[in-house]
Structures are given as C-alpha cells and as structure tokens.
mmJSON file of the N, C-alpha and C atoms, coordinates in Angstrom:
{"data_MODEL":{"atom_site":{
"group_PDB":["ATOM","ATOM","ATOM","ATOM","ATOM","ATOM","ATOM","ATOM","ATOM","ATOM","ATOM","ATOM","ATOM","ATOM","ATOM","ATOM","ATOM","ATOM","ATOM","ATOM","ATOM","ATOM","ATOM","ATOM","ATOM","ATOM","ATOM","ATOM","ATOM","ATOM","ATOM","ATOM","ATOM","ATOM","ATOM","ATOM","ATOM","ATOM","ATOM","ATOM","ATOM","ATOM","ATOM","ATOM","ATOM","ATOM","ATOM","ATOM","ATOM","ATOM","ATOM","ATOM","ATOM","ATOM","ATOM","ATOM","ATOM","ATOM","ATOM","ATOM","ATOM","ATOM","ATOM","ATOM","ATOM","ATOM","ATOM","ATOM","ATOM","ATOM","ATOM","ATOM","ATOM","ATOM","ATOM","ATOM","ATOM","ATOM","ATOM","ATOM","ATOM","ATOM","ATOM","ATOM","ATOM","ATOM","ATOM","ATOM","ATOM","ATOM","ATOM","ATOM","ATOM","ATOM","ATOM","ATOM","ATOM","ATOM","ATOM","ATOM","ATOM","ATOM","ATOM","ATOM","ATOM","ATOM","ATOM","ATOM","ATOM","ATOM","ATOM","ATOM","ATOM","ATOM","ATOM","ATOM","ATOM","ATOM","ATOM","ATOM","ATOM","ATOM","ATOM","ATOM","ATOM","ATOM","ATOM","ATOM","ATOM","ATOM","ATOM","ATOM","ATOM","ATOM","ATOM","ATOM","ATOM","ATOM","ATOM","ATOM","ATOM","ATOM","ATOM","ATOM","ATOM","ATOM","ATOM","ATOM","ATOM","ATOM","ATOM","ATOM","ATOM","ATOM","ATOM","ATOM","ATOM","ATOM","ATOM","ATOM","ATOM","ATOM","ATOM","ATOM","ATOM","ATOM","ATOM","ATOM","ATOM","ATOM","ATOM","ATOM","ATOM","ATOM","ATOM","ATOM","ATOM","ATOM","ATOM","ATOM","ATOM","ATOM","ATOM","ATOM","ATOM","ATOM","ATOM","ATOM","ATOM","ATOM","ATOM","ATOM","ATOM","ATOM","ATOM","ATOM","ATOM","ATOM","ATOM","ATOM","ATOM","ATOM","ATOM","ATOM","ATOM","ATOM","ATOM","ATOM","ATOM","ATOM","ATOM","ATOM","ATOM","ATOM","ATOM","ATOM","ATOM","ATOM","ATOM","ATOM","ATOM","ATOM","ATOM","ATOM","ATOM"],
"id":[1,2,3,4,5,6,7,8,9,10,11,12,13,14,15,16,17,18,19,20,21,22,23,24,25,26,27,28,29,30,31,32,33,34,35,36,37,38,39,40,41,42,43,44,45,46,47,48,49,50,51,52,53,54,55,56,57,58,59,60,61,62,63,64,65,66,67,68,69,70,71,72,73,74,75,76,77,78,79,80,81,82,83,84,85,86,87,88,89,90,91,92,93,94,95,96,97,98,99,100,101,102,103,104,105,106,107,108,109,110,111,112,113,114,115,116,117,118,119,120,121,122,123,124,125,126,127,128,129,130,131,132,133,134,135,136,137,138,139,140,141,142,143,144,145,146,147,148,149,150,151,152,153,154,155,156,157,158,159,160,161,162,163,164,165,166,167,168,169,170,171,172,173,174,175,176,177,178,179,180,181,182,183,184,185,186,187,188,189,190,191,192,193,194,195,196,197,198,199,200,201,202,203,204,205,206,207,208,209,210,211,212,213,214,215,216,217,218,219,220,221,222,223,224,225],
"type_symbol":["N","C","C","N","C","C","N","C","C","N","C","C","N","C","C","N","C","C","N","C","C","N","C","C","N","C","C","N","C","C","N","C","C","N","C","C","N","C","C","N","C","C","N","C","C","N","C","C","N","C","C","N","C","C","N","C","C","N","C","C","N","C","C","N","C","C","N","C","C","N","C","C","N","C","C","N","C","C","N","C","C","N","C","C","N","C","C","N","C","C","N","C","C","N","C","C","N","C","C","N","C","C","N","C","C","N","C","C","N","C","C","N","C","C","N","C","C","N","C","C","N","C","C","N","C","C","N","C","C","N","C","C","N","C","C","N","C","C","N","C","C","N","C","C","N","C","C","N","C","C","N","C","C","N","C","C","N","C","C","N","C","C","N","C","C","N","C","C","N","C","C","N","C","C","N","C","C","N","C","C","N","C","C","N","C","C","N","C","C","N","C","C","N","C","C","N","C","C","N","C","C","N","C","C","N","C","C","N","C","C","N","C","C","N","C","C","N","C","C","N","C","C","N","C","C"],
"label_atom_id":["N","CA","C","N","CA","C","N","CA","C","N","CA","C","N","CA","C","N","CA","C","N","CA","C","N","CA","C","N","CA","C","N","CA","C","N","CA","C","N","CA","C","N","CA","C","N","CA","C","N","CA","C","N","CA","C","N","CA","C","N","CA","C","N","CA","C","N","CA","C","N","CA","C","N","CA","C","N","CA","C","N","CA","C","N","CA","C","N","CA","C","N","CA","C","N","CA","C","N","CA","C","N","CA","C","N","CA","C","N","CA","C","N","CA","C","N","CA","C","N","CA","C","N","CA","C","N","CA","C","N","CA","C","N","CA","C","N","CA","C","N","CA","C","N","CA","C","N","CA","C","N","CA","C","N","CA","C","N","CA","C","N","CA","C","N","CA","C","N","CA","C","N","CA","C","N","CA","C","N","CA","C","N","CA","C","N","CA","C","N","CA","C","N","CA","C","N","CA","C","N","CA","C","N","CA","C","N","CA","C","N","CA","C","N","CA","C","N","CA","C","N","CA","C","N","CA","C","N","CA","C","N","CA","C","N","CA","C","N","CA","C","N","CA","C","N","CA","C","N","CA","C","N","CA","C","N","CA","C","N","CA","C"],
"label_alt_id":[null,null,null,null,null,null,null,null,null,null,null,null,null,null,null,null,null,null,null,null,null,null,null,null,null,null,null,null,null,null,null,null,null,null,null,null,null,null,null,null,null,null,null,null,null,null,null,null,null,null,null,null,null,null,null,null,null,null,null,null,null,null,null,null,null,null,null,null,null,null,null,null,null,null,null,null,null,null,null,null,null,null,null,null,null,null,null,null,null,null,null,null,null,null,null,null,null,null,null,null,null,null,null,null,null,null,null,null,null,null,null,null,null,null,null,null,null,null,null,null,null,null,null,null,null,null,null,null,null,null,null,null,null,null,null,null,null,null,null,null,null,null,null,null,null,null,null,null,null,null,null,null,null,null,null,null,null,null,null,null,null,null,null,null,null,null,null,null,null,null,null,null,null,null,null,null,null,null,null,null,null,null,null,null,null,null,null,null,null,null,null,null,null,null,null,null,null,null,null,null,null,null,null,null,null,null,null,null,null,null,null,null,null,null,null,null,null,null,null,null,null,null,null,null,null],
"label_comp_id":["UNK","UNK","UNK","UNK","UNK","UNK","UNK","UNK","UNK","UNK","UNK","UNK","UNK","UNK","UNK","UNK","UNK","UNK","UNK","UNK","UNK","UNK","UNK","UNK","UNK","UNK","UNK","UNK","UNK","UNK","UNK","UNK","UNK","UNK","UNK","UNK","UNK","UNK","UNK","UNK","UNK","UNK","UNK","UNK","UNK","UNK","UNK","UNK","UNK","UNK","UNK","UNK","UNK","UNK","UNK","UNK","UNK","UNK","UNK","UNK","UNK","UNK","UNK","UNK","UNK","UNK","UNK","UNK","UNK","UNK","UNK","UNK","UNK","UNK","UNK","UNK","UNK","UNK","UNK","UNK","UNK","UNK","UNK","UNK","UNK","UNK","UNK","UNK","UNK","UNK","UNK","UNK","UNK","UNK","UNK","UNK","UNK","UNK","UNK","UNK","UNK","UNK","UNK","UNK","UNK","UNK","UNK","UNK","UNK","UNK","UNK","UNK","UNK","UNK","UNK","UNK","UNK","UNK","UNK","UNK","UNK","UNK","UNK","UNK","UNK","UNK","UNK","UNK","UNK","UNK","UNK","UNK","UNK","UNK","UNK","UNK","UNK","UNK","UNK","UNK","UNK","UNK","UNK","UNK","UNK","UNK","UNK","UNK","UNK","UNK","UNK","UNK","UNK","UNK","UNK","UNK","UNK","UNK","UNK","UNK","UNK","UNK","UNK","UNK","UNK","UNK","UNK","UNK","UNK","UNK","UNK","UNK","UNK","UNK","UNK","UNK","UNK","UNK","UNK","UNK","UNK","UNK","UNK","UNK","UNK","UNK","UNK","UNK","UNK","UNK","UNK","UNK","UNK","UNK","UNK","UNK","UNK","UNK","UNK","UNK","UNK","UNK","UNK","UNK","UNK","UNK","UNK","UNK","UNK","UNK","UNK","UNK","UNK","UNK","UNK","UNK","UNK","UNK","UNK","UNK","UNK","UNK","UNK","UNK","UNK"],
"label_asym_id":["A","A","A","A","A","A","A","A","A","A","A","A","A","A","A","A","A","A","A","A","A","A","A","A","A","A","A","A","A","A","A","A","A","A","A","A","A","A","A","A","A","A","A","A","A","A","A","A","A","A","A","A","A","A","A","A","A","A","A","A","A","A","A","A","A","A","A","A","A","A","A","A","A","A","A","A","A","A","A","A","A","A","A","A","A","A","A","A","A","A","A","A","A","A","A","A","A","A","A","A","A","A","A","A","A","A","A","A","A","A","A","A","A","A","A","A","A","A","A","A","A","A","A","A","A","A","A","A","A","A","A","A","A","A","A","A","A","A","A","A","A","A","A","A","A","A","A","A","A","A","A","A","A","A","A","A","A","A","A","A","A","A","A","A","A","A","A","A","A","A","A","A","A","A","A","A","A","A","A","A","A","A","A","A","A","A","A","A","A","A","A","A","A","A","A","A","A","A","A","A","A","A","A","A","A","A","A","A","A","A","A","A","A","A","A","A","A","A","A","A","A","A","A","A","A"],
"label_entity_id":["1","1","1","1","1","1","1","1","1","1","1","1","1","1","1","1","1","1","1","1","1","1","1","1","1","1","1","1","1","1","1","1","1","1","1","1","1","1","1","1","1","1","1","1","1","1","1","1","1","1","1","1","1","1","1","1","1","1","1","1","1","1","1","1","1","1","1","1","1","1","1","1","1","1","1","1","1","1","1","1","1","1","1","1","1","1","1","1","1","1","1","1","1","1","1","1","1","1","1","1","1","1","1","1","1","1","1","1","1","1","1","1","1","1","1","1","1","1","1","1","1","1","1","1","1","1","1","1","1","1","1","1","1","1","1","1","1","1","1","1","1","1","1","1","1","1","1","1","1","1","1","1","1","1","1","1","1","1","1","1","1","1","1","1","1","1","1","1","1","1","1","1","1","1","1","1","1","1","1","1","1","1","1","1","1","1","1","1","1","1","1","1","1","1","1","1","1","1","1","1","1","1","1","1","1","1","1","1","1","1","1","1","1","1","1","1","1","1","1","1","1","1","1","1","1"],
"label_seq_id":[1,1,1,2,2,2,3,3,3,4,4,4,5,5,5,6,6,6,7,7,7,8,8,8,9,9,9,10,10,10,11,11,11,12,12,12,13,13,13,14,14,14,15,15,15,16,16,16,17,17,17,18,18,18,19,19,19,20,20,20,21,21,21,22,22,22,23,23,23,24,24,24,25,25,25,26,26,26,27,27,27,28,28,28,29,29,29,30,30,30,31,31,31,32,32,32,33,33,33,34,34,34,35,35,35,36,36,36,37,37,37,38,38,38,39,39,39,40,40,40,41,41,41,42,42,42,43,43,43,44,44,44,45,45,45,46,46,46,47,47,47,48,48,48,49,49,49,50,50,50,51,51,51,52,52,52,53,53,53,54,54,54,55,55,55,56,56,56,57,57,57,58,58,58,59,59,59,60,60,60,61,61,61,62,62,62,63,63,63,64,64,64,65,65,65,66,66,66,67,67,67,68,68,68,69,69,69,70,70,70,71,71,71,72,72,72,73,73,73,74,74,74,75,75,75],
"pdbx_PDB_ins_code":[null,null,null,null,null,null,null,null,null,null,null,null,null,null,null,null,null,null,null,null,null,null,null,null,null,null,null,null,null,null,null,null,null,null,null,null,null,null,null,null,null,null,null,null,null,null,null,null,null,null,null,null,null,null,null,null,null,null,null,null,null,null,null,null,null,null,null,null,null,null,null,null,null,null,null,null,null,null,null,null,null,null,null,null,null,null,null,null,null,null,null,null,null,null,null,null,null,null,null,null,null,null,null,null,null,null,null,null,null,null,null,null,null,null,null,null,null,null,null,null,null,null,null,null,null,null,null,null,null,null,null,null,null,null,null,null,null,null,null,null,null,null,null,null,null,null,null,null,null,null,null,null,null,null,null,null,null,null,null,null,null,null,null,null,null,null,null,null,null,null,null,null,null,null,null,null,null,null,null,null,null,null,null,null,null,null,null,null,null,null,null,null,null,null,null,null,null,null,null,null,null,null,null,null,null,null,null,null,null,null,null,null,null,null,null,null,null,null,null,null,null,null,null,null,null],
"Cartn_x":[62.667,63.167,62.98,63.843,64.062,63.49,62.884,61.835,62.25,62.869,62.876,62.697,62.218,62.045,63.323,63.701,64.87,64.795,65.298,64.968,66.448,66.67,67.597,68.894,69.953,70.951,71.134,70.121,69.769,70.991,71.13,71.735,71.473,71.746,71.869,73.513,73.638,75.114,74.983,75.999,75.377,76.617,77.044,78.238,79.305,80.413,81.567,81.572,81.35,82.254,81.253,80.173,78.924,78.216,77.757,77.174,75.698,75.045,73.963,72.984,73.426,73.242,71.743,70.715,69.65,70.523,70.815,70.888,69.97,69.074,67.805,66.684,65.368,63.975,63.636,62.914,62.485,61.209,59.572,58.61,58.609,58.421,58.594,59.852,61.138,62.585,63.431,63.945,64.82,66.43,67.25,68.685,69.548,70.156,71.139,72.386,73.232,74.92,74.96,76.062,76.883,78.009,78.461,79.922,80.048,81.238,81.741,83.165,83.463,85.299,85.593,86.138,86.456,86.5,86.917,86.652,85.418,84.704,83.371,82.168,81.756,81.143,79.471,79.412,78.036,77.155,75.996,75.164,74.027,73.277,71.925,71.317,69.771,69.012,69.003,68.684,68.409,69.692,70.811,71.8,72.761,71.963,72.82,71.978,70.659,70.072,70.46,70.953,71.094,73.021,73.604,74.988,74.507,73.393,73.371,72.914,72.266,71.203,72.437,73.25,74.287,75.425,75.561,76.339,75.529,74.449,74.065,74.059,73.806,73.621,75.235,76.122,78.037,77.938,77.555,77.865,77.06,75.981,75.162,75.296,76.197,77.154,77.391,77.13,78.306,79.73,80.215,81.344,81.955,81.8,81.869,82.697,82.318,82.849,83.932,84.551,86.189,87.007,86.337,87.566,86.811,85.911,85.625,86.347,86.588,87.613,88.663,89.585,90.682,90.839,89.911,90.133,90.138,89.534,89.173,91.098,91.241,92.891,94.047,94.036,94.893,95.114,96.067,96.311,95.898],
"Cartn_y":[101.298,102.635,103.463,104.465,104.862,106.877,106.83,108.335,109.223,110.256,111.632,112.949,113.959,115.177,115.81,116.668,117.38,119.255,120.078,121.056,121.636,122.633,123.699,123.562,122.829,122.736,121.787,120.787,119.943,118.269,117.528,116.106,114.883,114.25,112.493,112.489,111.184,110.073,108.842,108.523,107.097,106.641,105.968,105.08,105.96,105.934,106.723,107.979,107.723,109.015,109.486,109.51,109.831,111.35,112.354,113.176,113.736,113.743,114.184,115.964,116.559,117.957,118.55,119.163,119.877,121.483,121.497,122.815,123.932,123.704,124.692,124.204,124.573,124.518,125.367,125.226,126.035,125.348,125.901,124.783,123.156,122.807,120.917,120.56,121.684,121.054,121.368,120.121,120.234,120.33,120.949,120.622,119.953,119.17,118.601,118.474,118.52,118.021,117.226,116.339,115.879,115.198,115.109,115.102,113.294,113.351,112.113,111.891,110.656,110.83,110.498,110.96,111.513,110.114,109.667,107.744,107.145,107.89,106.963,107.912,107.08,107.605,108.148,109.02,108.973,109.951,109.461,109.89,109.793,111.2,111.116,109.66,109.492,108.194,107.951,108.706,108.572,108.289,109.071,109.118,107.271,106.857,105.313,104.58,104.697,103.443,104.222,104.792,104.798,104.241,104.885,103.832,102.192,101.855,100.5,99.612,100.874,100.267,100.484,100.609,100.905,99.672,99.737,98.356,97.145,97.499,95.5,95.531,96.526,97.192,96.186,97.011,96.073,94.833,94.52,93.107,92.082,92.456,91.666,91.979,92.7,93.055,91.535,91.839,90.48,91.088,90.183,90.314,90.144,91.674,91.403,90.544,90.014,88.873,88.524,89.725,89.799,89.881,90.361,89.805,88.988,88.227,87.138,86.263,86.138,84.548,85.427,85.991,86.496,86.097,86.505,85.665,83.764,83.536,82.228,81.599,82.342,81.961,82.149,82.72,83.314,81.793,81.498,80.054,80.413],
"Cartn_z":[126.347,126.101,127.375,127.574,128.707,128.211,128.917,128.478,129.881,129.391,130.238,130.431,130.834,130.7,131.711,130.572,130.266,130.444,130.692,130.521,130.308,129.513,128.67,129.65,129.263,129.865,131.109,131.005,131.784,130.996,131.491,130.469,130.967,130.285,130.848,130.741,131.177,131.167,130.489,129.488,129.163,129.447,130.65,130.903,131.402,131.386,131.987,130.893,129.406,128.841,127.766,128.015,127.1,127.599,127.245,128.095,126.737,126.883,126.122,126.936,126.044,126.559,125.816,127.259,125.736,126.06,124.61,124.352,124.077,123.431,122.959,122.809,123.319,123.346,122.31,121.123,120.119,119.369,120.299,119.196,119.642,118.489,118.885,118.834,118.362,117.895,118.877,119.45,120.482,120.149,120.594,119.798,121.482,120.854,121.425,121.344,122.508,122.121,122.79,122.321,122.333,122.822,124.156,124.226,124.367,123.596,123.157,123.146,123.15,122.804,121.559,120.798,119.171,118.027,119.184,118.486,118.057,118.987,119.074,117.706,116.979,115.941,116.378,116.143,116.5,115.316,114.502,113.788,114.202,113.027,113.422,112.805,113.248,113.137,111.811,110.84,109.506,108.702,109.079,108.552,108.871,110.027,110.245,109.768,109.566,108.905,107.297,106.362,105.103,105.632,106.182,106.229,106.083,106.832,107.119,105.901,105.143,103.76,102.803,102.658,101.849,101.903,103.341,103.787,103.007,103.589,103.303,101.38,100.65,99.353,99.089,99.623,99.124,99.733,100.747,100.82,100.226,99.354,98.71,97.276,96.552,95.037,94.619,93.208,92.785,91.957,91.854,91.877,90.191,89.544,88.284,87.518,86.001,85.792,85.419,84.976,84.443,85.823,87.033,88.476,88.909,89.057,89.328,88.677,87.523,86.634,87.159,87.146,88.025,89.427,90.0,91.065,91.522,90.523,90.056,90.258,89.167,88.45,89.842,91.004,91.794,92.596,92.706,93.754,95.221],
"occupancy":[1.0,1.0,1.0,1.0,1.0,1.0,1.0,1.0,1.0,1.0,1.0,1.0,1.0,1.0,1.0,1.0,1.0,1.0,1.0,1.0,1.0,1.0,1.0,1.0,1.0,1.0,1.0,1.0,1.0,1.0,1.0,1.0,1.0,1.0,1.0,1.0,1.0,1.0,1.0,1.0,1.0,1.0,1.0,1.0,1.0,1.0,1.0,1.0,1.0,1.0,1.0,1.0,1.0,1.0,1.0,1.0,1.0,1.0,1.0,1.0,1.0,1.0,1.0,1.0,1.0,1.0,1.0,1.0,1.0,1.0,1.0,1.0,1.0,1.0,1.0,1.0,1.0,1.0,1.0,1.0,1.0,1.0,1.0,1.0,1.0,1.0,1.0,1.0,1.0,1.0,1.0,1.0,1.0,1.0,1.0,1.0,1.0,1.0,1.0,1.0,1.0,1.0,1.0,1.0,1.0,1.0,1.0,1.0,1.0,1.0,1.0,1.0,1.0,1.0,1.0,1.0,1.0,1.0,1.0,1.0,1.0,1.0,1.0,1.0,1.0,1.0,1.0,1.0,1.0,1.0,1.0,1.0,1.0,1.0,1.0,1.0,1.0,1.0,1.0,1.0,1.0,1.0,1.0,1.0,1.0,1.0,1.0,1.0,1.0,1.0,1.0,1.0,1.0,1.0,1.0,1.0,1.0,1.0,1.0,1.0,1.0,1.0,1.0,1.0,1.0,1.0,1.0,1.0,1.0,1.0,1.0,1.0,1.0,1.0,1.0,1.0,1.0,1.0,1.0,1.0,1.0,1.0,1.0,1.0,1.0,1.0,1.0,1.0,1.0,1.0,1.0,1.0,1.0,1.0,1.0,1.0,1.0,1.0,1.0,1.0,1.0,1.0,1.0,1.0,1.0,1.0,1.0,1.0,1.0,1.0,1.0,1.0,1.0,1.0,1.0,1.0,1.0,1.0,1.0,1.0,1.0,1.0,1.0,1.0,1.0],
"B_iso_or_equiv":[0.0,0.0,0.0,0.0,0.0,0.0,0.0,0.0,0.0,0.0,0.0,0.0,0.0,0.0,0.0,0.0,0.0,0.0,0.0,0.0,0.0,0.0,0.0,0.0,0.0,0.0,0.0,0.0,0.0,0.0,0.0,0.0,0.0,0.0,0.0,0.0,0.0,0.0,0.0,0.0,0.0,0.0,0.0,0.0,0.0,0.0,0.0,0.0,0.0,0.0,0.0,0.0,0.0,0.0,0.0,0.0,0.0,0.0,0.0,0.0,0.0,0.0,0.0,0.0,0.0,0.0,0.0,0.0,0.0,0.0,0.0,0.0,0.0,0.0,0.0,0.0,0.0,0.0,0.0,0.0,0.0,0.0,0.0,0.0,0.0,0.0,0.0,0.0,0.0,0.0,0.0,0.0,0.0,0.0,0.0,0.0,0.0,0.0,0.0,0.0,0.0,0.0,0.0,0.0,0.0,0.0,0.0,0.0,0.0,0.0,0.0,0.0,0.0,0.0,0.0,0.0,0.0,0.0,0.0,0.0,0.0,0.0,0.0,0.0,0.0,0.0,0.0,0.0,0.0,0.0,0.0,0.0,0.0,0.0,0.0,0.0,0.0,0.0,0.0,0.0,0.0,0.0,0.0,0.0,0.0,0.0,0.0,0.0,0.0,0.0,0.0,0.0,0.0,0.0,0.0,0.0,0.0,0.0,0.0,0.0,0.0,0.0,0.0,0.0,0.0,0.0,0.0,0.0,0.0,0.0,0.0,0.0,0.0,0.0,0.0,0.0,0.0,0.0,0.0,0.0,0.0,0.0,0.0,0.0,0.0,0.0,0.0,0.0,0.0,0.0,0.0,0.0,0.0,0.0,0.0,0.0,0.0,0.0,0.0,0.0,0.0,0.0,0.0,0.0,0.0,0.0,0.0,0.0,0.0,0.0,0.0,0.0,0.0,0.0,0.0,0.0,0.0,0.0,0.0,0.0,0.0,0.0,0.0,0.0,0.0],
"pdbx_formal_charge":[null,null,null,null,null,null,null,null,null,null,null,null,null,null,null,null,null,null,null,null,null,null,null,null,null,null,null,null,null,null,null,null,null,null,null,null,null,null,null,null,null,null,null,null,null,null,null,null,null,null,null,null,null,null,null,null,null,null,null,null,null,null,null,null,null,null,null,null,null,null,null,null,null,null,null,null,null,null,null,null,null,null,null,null,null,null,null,null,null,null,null,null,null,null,null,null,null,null,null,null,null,null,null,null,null,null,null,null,null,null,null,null,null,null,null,null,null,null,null,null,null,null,null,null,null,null,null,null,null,null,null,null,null,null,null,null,null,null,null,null,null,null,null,null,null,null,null,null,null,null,null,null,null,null,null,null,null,null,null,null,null,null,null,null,null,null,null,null,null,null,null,null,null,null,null,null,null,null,null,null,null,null,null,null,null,null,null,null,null,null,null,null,null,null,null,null,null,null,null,null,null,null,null,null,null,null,null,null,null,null,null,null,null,null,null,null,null,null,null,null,null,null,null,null,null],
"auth_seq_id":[1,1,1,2,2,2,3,3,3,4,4,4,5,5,5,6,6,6,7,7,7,8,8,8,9,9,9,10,10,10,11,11,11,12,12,12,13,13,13,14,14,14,15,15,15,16,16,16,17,17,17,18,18,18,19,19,19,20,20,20,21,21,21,22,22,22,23,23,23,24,24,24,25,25,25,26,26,26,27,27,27,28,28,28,29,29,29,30,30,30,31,31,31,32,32,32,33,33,33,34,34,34,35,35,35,36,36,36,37,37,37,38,38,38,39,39,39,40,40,40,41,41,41,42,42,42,43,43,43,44,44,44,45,45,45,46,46,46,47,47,47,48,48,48,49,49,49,50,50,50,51,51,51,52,52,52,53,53,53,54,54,54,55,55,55,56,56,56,57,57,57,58,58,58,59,59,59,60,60,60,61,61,61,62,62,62,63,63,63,64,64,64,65,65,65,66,66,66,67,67,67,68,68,68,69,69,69,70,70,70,71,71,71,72,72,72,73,73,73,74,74,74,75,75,75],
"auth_comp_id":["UNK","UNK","UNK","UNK","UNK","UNK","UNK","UNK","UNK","UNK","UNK","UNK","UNK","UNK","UNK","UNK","UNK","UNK","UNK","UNK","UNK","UNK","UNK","UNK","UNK","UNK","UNK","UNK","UNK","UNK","UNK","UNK","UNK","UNK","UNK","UNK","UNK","UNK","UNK","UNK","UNK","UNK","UNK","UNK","UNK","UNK","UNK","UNK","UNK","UNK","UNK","UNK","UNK","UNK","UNK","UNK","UNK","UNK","UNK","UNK","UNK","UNK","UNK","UNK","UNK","UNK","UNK","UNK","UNK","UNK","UNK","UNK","UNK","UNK","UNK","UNK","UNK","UNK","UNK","UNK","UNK","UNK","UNK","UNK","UNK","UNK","UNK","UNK","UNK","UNK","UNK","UNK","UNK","UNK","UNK","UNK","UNK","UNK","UNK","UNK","UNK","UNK","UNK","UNK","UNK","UNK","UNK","UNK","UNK","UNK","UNK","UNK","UNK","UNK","UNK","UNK","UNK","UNK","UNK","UNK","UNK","UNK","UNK","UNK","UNK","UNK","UNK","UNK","UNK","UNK","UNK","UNK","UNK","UNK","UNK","UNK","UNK","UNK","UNK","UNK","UNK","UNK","UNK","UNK","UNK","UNK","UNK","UNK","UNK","UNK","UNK","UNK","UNK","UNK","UNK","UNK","UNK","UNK","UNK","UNK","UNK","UNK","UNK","UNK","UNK","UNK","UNK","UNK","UNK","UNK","UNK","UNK","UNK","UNK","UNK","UNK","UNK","UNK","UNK","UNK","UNK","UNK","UNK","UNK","UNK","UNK","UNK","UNK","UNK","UNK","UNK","UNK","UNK","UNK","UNK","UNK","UNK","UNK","UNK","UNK","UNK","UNK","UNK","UNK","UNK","UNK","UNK","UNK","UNK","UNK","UNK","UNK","UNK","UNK","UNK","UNK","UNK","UNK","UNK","UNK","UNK","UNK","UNK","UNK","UNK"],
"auth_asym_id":["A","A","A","A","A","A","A","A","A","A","A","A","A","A","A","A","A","A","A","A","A","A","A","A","A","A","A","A","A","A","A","A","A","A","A","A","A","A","A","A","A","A","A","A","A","A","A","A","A","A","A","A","A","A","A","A","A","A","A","A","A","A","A","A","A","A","A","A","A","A","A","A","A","A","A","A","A","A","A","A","A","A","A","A","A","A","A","A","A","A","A","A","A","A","A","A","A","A","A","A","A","A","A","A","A","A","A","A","A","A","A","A","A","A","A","A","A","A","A","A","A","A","A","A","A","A","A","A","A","A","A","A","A","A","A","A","A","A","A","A","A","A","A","A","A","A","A","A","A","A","A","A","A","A","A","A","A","A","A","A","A","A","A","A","A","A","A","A","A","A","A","A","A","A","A","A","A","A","A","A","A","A","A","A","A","A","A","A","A","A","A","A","A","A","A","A","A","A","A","A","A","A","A","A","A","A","A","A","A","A","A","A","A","A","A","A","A","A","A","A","A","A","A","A","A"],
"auth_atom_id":["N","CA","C","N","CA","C","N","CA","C","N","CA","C","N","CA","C","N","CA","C","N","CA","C","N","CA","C","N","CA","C","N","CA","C","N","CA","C","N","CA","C","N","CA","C","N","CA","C","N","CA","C","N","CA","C","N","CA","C","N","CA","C","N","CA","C","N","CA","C","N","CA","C","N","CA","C","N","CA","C","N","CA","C","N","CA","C","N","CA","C","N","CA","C","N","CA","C","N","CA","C","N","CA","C","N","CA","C","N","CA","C","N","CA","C","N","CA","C","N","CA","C","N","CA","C","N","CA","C","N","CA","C","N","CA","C","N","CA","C","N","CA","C","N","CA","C","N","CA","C","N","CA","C","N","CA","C","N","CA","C","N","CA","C","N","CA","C","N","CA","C","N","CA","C","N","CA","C","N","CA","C","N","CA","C","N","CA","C","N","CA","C","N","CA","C","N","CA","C","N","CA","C","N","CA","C","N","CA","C","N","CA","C","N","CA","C","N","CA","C","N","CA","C","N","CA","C","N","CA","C","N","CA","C","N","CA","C","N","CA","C","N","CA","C","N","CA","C","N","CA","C","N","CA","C","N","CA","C","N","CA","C"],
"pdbx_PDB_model_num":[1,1,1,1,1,1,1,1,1,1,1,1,1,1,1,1,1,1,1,1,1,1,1,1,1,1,1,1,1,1,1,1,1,1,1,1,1,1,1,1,1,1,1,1,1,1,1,1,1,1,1,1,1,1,1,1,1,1,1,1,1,1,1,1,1,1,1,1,1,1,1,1,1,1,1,1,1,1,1,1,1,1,1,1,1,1,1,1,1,1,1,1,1,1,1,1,1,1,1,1,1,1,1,1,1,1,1,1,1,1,1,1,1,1,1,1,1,1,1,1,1,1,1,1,1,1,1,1,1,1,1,1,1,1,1,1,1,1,1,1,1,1,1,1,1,1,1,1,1,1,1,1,1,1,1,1,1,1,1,1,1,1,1,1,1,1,1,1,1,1,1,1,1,1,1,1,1,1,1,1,1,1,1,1,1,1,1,1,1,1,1,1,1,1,1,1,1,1,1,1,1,1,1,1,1,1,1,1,1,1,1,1,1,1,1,1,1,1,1,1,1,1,1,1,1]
}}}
C-alpha cells in the first residue's frame, strides 16, 4: 500500500485519467473527489464489498424447482 500526506487541494494520479482530490480537512474526516471518466464505476469501500456479498449471494441461488424441470425440458 502506497501511504501519502496530502494537504487541502493537494491530489494524486492513478494512471492517465484518474485524479483523486482532498477537498476538505475537518477533525479525523477527510473528504475527497473524484475525477473519473463516467464509465468507470467507482464506490465507496463498504458499499463494494456488500455489491460483492450480494454477487456471490446470486451466483450461489438455486434454481427454483418449477424452472429448473423447465429448463430440464428445453432441447
């Protein structure tokens, strides 16, 4: 992990089109932006590991039993 001190309007780069901005010093809570290209998804930490716990949640479903023999039946 790569550790830096930052100060209010200060940023990093991550690659050609990434820009990570501190916007506000307030206490222990730092706020940050952002800039990204509109494609690229970006969430907070908590919010991608519950996407991720959700994912593995559907891909580990079974497959109820009235479309399961349906699908059974499909050539």
């Amino acid at each position: 992990m790569l550790v830096l001190a930052r100060r209010v309007n200060d940023s990093i780069v991550i690659g050609d089109n990434i820009e990570i901005v501190v916007v506000e010093i307030k206490g222990d809570q730092v706020k940050l932006g952002v800039k990204a290209p509109r494609e690229l998804k970006v969430f907070r930490g908590e919010i991608y590991a519950e996407i991720q716990k959700e994912n593995k949640a559907a891909s580990e479903s079974q497959v109820p039993g009235d479309l399961d023999r349906f699908l059974k039946k499909s050539p």
